[in-house]
C-alpha positions as CSV (number, residue, x, y, z in Angstrom):
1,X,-54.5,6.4,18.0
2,X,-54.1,6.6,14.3
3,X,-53.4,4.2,11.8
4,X,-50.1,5.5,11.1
5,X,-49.5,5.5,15.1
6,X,-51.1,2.0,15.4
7,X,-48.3,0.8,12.6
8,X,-45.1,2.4,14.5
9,X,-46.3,0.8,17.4
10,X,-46.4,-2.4,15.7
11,X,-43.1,-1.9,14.2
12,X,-41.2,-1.1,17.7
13,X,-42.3,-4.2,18.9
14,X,-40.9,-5.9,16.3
15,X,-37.3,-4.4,17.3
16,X,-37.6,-1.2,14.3
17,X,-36.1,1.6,16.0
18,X,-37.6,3.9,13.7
19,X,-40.8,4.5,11.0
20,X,-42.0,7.1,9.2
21,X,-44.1,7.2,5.9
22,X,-43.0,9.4,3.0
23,X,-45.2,10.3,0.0
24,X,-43.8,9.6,-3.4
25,X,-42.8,12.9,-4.9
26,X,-42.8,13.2,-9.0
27,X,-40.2,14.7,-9.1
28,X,-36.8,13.1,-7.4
29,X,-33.9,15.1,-7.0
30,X,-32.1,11.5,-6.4
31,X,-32.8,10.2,-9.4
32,X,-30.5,12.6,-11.7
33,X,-27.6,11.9,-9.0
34,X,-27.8,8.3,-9.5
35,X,-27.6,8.5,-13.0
36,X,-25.0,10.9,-13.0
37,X,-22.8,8.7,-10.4
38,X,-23.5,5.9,-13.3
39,X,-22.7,8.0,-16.5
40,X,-19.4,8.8,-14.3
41,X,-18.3,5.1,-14.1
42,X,-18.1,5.2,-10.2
43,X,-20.4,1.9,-10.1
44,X,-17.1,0.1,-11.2
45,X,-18.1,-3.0,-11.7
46,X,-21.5,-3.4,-10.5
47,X,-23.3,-3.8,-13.5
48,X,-26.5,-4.1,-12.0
49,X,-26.5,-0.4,-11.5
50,X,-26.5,0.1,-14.8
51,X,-29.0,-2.6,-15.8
52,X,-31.1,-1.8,-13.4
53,X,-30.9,2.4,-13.8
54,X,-34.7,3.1,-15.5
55,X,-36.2,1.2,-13.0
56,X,-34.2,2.2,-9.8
57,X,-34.3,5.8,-10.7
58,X,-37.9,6.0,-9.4
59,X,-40.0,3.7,-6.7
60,X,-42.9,3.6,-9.1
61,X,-41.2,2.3,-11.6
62,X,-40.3,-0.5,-9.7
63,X,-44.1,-0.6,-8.9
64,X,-47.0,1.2,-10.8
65,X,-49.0,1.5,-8.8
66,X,-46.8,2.8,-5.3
67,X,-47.9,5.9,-3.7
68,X,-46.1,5.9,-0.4
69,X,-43.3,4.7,1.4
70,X,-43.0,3.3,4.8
71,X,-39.6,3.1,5.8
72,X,-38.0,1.7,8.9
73,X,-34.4,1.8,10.7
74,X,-33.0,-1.3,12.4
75,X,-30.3,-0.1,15.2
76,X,-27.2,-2.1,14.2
77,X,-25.0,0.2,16.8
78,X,-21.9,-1.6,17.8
79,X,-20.9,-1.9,22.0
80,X,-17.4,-0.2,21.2
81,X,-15.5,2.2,18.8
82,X,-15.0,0.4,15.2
83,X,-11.7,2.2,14.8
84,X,-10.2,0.4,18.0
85,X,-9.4,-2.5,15.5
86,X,-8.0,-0.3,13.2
87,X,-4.4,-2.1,12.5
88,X,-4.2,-4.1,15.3
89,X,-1.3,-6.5,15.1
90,X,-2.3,-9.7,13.2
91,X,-6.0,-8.7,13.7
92,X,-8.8,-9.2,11.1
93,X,-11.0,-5.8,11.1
94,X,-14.7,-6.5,9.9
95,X,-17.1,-4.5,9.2
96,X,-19.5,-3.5,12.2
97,X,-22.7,-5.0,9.7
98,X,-20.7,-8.0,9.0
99,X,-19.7,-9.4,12.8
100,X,-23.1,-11.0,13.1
101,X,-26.1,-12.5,11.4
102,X,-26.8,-11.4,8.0
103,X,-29.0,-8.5,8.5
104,X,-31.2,-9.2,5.0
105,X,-32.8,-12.3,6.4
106,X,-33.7,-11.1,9.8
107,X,-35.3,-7.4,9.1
108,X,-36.5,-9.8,5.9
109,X,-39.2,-11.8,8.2
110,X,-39.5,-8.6,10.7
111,X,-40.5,-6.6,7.5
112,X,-42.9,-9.2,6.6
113,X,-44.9,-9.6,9.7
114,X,-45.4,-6.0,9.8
115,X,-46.3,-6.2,5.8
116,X,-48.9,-8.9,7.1
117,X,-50.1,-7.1,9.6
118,X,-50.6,-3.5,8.1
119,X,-52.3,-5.9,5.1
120,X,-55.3,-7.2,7.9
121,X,-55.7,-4.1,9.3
122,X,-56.2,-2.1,5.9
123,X,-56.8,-4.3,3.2
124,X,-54.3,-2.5,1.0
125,X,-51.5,-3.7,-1.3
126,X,-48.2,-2.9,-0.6
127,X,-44.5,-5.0,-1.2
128,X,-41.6,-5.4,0.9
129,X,-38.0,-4.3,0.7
130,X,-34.6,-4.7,2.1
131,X,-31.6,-3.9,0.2
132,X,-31.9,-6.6,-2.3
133,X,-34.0,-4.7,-5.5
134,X,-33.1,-1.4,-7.5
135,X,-34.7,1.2,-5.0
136,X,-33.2,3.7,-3.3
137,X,-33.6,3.2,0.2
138,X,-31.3,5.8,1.4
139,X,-33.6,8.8,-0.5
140,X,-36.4,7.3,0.9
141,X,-35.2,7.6,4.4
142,X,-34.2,10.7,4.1
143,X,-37.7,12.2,2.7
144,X,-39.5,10.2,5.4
145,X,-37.2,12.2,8.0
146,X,-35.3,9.1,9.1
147,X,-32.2,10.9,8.8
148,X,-30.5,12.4,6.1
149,X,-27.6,11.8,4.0
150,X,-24.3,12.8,5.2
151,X,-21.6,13.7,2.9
152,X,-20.5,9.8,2.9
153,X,-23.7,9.1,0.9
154,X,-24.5,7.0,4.1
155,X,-28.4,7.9,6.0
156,X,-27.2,9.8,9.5
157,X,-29.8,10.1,12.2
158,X,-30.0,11.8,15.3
159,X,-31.1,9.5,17.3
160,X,-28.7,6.8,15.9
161,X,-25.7,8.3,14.5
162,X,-24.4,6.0,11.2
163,X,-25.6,2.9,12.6
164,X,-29.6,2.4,11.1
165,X,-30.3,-0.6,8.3
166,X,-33.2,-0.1,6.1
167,X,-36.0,-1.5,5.0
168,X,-39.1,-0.2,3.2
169,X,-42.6,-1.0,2.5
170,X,-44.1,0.6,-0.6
171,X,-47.9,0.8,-0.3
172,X,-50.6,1.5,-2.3
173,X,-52.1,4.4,-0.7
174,X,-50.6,7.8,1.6
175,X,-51.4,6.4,5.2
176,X,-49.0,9.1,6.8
177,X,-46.5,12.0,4.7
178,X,-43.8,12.9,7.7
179,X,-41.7,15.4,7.6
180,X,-38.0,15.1,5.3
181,X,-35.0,15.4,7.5
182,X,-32.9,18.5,6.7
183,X,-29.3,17.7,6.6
184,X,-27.4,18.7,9.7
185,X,-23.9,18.3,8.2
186,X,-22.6,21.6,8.3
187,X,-19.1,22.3,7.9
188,X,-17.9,19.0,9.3
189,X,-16.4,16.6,6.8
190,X,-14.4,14.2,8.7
191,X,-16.1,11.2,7.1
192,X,-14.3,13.0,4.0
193,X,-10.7,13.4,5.7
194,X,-11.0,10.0,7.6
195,X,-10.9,7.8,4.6
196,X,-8.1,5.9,3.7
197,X,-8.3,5.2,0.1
198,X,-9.9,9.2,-0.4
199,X,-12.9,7.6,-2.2
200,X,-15.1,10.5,-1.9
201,X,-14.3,13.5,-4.9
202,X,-16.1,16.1,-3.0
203,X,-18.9,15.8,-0.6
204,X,-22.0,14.1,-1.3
205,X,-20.0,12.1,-4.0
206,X,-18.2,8.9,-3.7
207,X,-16.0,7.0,-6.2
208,X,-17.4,3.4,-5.3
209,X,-14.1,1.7,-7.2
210,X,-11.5,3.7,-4.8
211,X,-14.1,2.0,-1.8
212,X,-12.5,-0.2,0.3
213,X,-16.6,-1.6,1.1
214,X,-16.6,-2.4,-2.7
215,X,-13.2,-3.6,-3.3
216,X,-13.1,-6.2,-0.7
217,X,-17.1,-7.2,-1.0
218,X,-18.2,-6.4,-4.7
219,X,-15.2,-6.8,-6.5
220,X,-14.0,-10.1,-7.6
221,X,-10.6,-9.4,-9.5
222,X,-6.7,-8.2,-8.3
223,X,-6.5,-5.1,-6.7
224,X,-4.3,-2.0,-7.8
225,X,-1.3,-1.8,-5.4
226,X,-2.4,1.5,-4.1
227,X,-5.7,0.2,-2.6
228,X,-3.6,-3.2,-0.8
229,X,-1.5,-1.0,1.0
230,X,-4.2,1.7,2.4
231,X,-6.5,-1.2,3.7
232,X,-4.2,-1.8,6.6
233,X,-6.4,-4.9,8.1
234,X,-9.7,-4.1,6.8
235,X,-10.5,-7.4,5.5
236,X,-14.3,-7.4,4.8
237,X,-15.9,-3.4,4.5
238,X,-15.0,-0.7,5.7
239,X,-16.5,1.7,8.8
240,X,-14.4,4.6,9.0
241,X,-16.2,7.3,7.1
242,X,-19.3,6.1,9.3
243,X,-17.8,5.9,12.7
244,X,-16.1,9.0,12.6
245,X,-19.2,11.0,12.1
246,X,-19.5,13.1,15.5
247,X,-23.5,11.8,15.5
248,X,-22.2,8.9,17.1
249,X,-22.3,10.6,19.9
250,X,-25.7,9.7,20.2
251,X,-25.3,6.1,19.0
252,X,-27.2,3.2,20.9
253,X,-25.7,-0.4,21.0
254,X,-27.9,-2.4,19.3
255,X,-29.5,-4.9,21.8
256,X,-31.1,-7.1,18.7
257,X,-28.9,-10.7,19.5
258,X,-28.2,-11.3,16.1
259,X,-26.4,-8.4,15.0
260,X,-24.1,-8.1,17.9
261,X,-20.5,-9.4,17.2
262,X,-20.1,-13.4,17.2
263,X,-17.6,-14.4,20.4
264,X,-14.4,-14.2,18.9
265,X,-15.3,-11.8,16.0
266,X,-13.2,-8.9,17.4
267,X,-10.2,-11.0,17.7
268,X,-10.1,-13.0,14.9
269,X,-6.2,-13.4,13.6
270,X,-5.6,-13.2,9.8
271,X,-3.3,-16.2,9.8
272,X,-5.6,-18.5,11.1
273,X,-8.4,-17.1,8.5
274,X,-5.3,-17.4,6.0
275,X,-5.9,-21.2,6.7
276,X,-9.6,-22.0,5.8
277,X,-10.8,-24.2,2.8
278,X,-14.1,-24.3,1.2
279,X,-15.6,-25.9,4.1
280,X,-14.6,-24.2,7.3
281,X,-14.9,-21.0,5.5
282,X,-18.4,-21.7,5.0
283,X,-18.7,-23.4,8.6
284,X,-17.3,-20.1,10.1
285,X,-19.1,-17.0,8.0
286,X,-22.7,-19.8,8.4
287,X,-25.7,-17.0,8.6
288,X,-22.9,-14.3,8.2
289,X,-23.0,-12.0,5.3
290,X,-19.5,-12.4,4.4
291,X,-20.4,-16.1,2.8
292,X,-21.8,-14.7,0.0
293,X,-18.3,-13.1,-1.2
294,X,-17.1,-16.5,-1.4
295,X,-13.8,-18.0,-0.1
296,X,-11.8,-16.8,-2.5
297,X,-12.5,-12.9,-2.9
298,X,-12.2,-13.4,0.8
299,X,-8.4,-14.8,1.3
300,X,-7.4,-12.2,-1.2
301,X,-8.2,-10.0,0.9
302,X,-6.8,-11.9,3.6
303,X,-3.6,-12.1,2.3
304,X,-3.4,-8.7,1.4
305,X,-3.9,-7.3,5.0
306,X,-1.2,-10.0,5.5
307,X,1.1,-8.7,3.4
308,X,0.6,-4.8,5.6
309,X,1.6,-6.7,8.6
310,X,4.2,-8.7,7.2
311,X,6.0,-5.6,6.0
312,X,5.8,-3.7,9.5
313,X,7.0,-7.2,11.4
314,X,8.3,-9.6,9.3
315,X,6.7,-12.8,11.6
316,X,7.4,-15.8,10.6
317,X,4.3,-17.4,11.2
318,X,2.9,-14.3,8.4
319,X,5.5,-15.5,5.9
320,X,4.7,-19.6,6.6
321,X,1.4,-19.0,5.8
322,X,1.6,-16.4,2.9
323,X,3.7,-19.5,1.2
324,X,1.0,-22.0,1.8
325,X,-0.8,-19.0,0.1
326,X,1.4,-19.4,-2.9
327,X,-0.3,-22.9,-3.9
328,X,-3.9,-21.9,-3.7
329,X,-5.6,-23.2,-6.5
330,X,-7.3,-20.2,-7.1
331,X,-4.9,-18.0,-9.1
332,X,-6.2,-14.5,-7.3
333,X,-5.6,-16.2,-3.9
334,X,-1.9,-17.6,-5.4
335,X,-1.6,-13.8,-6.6
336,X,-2.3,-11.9,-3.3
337,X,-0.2,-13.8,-1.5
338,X,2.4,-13.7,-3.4
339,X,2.5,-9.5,-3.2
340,X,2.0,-10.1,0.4
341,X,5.1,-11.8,0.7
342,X,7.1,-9.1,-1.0
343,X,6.1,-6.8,1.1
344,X,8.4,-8.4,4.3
345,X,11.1,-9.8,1.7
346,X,14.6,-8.7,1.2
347,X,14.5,-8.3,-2.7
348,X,17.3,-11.4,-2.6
349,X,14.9,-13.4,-0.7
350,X,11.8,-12.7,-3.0
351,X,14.2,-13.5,-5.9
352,X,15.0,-16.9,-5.4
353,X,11.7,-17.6,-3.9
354,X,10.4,-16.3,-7.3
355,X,13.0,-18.3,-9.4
356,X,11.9,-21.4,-7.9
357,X,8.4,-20.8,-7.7
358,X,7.2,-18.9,-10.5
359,X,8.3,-21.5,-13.3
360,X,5.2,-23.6,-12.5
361,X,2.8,-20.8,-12.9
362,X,1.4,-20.2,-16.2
363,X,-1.9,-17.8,-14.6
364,X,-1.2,-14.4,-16.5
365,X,-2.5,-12.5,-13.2
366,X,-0.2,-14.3,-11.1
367,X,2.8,-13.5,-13.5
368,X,2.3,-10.0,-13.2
369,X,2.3,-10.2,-9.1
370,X,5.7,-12.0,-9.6
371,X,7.3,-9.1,-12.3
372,X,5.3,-6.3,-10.3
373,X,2.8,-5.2,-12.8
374,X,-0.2,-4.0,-11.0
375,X,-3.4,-2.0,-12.3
C-alpha cells in the first residue's frame, strides 16, 4: 500500500467519503475569477472577501511554504428531496446543511485526527482547514478530482451529487498529484432556471447579494421587497440550485448521526419560531449552525416567510403573531413584521393598524416599512 493509499484509508474510517491530493499549480485559473467576482461587487457585503483577497487568491499565500493539498468530502446527503418543503403551508424550509450539527466542528476534530495521524507517520508539516480561512476549497476539490464545479459555483461529484462538505489539509510536501475532475455539465442548466431570486448572470457566475443563502445567513440589514416575496419559506439558506442538479441521482444519505435532520426539523411551523426570545432561540439552534446568525437576522427572516403565507391564507394565528412581531425590540425584527402583515391586510386594515401603531416608532428603517419604501 502506498502512503497516499494508507491516508485514504485512514480518512474513510474516520467517515470522509472521499480524498484525493492535488499539487499546487503556479498558475490558478481561480484566482482571476475570484477577483473579478470581487471587483464586480457580487460579495455584497462580505467584506472579508475583499480583505482577505491577496491572501485567498492563492493557497501559498495563505502558507509559504504549501506544496500540496489533501482534500476530503464529507457526505452530507439528505434521506428525502429538499424541494418537498418548498412552500409548505406554515412550514419553516431549512437548509439541508443547517438541519443538524454544525458541520465546522465535527469534520474540525475528524480533520485533525487525520492531520495527527499523517504528522506520525511522515514527520511533515502540514495545517488544517474547513471553511473558516481565505482558501478556496471548492478549486481545490475540483483539481484534486473531487468533483468539479457546476454552473451554481457549487463542487458536484459523481459519486455524491451536490451533497460533499470540504475540508483540506495543506502539506508541505506532494505525497500524491490525482487527477482534476473535468466538468460534466453539459448543456444542462437547471440549477440556473431553478432559482428563485435568478442569482446567477450566466453560468459559472453568481451574484451573491440576489442569494437567498446570503441574504438570510450573511446579511444583517432589511431586505429589498423583491427578494421577501421570492423566498416563499426558505428561512435559513437555500438548496434549490443544488438539489435540482440531475447528479442527485446518485446521491447517498448521509449516515454520519450528526448531520441528519434533528426530530422535528422538517416540520418546524414559522409561528412557533415567530415566538422565540434570546434564550430558547439559542436552546433550540444549540450545536446548530444557524446560532451564529443570531436571533435577530433570524426572525426577520421568519417574519418575512410569514408574511408569503399570510398573503396566500390570511390565518389568524399568522396575523396574531406578526403583531407581537410589531413590538420586537429589535427595529429589523419590528420592520419585517410589519411588511409581513401587509401582505394579508386589506389596505383599510393596515391603515388604522398603521395610524395607531406607527406614532411610537421613531426607527428610520421601520418608518419606511410603514410608508413602503423599500431598497
Amino acid at each position: 500500500m502506498t502512503l497516499a493509499d494508507a491516508i485514504r484509508t485512514e480518512a474513510h474510517s474516520l467517515g470522509f467519503s472521499a480524498a484525493r491530493f492535488a499539487a499546487l499549480p503556479e498558475v490558478w485559473a481561480a484566482s482571476e475569477r475570484l477577483k473579478v467576482f470581487v471587483e464586480a461587487g457580487f460579495h455584497g457585503d462580505m467584506r472579508w472577501m475583499e480583505e482577505t483577497l491577496e491572501r485567498r487568491q492563492h493557497p501559498q499565500n495563505m502558507w509559504h511554504g504549501a506544496q500540496s493539498a489533501l482534500v476530503l468530502g464529507y457526505n452530507y446527503g439528505p434521506d428525502s428531496d429538499p424541494l418537498e418543503l418548498l412552500d409548505k403551508t406554515g412550514a419553516a424550509n431549512i437548509s439541508v446543511y443547517a438541519r443538524g450539527d454544525d458541520y465546522h466542528d465535527l469534520i474540525k476534530k475528524k480533520l485533525k485526527q487525520l492531520a495527527g495521524w499523517i504528522v506520525n507517520e511522515t514527520g511533515c508539516e502540514l495545517k488544517v482547514f474547513v471553511d473558516t480561512a481565505p482558501l478556496m476549497e471548492k478549486p481545490l476539490a475540483a483539481l484534486a478530482g473531487i468533483g468539479w464545479q457546476g454552473k451554481h459555483t457549487n463542487v458536484v461529484s459523481r459519486e455524491f451529487g451536490s451533497w460533499l462538505f470540504l475540508g483540506v489539509i495543506l502539506l508541505d510536501r506532494v505525497i500524491a498529484d490525482d487527477a482534476p475532475e473535468r466538468d460534466h455539465c453539459g448543456s444542462c442548466q437547471a440549477c440556473l432556471d431553478i432559482c428563485p431570486t435568478q442569482a446567477f448572470v450566466g453560468p459559472y457566475r453568481l451574484d451573491a447579494r440576489k442569494c437567498l443563502s446570503y441574504l438570510t445567513i450573511e446579511y444583517r440589514g432589511p431586505w429589498p421587497e423583491t427578494y421577501r416575496r421570492a423566498m416563499g419559506n426558505r428561512i435559513y439558506g437555500c438548496d434549490d440550485c443544488l438539489a435540482a442538479c440531475p447528479w442527485n441521482k446518485f446521491a447517498q444519505a448521509t449516515h454520519e448521526t450528526k448531520l441528519q435532520a434533528r426530530q422535528g426539523f422538517d416540520n418546524l411551523k414559522l409561528t412557533d419560531l415567530a415566538g422565540l426570545d434570546d434564550a430558547s432561540f439559542r436552546t433550540l439552534f444549540s450545536k446548530s449552525p444557524i446560532k451564529r446568525i443570531g436571533r435577530e437576522s433570524f426572525l426577520r427572516n421568519v417574519n418575512y416567510a410569514m408574511g408569503n403565507h399570510f398573503r396566500k391564507t390570511g390565518s389568524a394565528e399568522v396575523e396574531t403573531a406578526l403583531r407581537q412581531g410589531m413590538t420586537d425590540e429589535n427595529p429589523v425584527v419590528r420592520g419585517a413584521a410589519i411588511w409581513a402583515l401587509k401582505q394579508g391586510l386589506s389596505v383599510a386594515s393596515f391603515s388604522a393598524i398603521r395610524s395607531e401603531v406607527s406614532v411610537c416608532e421613531h426607527d428610520d428603517r421601520v418608518l419606511a416599512e410603514w410608508e413602503g419604501r423599500y431598497d
